[in-house]
C-alpha positions in Angstrom: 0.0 0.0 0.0 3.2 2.6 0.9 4.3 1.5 -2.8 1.0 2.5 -4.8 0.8 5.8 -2.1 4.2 6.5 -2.9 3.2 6.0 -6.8 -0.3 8.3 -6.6 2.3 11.1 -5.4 4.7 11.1 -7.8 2.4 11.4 -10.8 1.6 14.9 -10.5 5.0 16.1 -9.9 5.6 13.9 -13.0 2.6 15.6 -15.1 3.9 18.9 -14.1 7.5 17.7 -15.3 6.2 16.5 -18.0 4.0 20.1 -18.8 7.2 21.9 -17.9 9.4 19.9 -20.6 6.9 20.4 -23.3 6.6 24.3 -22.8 10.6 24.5 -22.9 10.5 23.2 -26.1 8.3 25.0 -27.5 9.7 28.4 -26.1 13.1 26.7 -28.2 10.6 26.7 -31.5 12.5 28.3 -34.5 11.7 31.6 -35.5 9.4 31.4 -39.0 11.9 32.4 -41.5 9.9 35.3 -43.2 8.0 37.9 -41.5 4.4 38.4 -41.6 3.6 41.5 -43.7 0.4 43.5 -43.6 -0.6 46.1 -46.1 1.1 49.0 -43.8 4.9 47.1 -43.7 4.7 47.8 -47.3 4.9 51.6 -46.3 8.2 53.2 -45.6 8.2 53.3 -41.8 7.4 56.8 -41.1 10.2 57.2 -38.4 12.8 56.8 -41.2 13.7 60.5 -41.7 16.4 59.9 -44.3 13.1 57.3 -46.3 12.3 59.2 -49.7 8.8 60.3 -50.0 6.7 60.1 -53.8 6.6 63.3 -56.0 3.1 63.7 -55.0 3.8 63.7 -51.6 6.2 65.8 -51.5 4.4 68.3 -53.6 1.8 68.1 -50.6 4.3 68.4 -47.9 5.5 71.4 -49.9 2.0 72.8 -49.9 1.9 72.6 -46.3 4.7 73.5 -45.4 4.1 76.6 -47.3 0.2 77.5 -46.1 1.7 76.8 -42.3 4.5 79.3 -42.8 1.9 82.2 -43.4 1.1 81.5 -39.3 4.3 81.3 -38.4 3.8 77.1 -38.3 6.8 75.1 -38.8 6.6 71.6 -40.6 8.9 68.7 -39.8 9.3 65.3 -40.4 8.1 62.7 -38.1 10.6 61.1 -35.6 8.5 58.6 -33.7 5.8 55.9 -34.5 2.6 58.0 -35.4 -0.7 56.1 -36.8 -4.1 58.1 -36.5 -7.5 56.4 -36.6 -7.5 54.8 -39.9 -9.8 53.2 -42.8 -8.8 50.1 -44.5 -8.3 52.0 -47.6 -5.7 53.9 -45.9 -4.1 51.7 -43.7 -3.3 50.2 -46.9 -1.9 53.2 -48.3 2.0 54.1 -48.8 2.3 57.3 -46.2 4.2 60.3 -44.7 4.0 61.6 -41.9 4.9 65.0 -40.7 4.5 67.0 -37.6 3.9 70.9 -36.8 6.3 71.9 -34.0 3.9 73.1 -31.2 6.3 74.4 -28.2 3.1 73.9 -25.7 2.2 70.1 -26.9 5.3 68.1 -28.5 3.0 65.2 -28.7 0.3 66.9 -31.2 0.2 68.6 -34.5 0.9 65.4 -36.5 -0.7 65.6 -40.2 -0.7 62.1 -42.4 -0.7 62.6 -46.0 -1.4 59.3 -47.7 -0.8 58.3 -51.4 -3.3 57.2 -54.2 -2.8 56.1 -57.7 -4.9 58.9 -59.0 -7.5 61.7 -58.0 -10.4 59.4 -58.2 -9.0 56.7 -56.0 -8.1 59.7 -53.3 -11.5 60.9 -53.5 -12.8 57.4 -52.8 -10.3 56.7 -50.0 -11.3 60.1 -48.5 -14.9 59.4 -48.6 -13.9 56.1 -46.8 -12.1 57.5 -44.0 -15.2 59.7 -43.8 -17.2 56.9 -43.7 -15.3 54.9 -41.2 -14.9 58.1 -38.5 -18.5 57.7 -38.4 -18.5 54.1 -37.8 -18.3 52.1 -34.8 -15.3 51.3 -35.1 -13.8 54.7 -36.2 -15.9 56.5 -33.3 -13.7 54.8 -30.7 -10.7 55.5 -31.1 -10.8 59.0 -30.6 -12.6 60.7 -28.1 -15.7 62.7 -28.5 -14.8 65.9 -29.7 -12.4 65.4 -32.2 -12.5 67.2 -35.6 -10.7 65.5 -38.6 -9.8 67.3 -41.2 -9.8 64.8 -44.3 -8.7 66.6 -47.8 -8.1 65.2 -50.6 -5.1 67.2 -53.0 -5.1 65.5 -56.2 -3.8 61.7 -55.6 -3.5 62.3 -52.1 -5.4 62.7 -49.0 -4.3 64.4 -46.1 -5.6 63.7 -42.3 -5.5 66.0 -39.0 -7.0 65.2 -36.0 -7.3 67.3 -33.0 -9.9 67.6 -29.7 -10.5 71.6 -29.6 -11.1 71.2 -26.1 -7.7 69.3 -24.8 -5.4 71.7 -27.2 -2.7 72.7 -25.1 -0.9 75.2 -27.5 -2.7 78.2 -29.3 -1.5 77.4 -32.1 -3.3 74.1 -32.5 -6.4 75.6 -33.7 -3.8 77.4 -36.6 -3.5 73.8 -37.9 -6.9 73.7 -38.6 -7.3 77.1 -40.0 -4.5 76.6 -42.5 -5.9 72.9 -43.9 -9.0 74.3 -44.3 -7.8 76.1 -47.2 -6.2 73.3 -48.8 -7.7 71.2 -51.5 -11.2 69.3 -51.4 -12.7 68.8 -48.2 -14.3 65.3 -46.2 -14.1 67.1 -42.4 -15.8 65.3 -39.7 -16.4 65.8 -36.2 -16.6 62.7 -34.0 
């Protein structure tokens, strides 16, 4: 009877052993050999500030840059991982993004311009983003309050996002001002 006692005992300490073996191994897995890609890794990271941007693009950047300097707004290229509320037609989308240096709120005044193979397809991806702000979805992830600005410049669309009543820099609402002048406009409030 000791024997079959002693026996009862040791099988969960075995089990566990056992459990514990298995989970080593697979912690020892090989990594897969290529990485998973989504539509977005196919995008030039937008933390890259040396990563050439598209003609287009950079005739919008040149736009904006431009229309902010008439506030006294300075445009600069992003440093750190930035990704705004986003439809699937432009989450897809090859990207840049670039940020307006407010002194008061280092973490705001990022603007995304997003590339399309011609005006049609921005207009379409514009009215999507649209779309989805409205959305479930879209609604939550940004709090109530927040104006987009969605404009479509020839093939590209350009999207700000800002909550009026958390600005922490005057110049925030300048932003806003300044891209309301620019192209065609999709502007929601969420």
């Amino acid at each position: 009877m000791a024997t079959r006692v002693t026996g009862v005992r040791r099988a969960p300490i075995l089990i566990l052993a056992l459990g514990f073996a298995v989970t080593l191994a697979g912690c020892g897995a090989p990594a897969p050999t290529t990485p998973a890609r989504t539509p977005a890794a196919t995008a030039v990271p937008p933390t890259d500030p040396s990563a050439p941007i598209s003609p287009a693009v950079a005739e919008v950047r040149a736009e904006l840059a431009r229309l902010l300097g008439t506030r006294n707004l300075v445009l600069d290229d992003v440093r750190i991982p930035f990704r705004p509320a986003e439809s699937p037609a432009l989450v897809a989308a090859p990207r840049a993004v670039f940020q307006v240096l407010l002194p008061a709120d280092p973490n705001s005044g990022f603007i995304s311009v997003y590339e399309f193979r011609d005006a049609d397809e921005a207009i379409q991806a514009a009215k999507s983003q649209f779309a989805y702000l409205q959305s479930g979805p879209g609604r939550v992830q940004s709090p109530r309050g927040t104006a987009h600005l969605i404009r479509q410049v020839g093939s590209s669309v350009v999207l700000y996002s800002w909550l009026p009543e958390a600005a922490r820099d005057p110049s925030t609402a300048a932003i806003a001002a300044v891209l309301s002048t620019l192209g065609t406009a999709f502007d929601i409030q969420t």
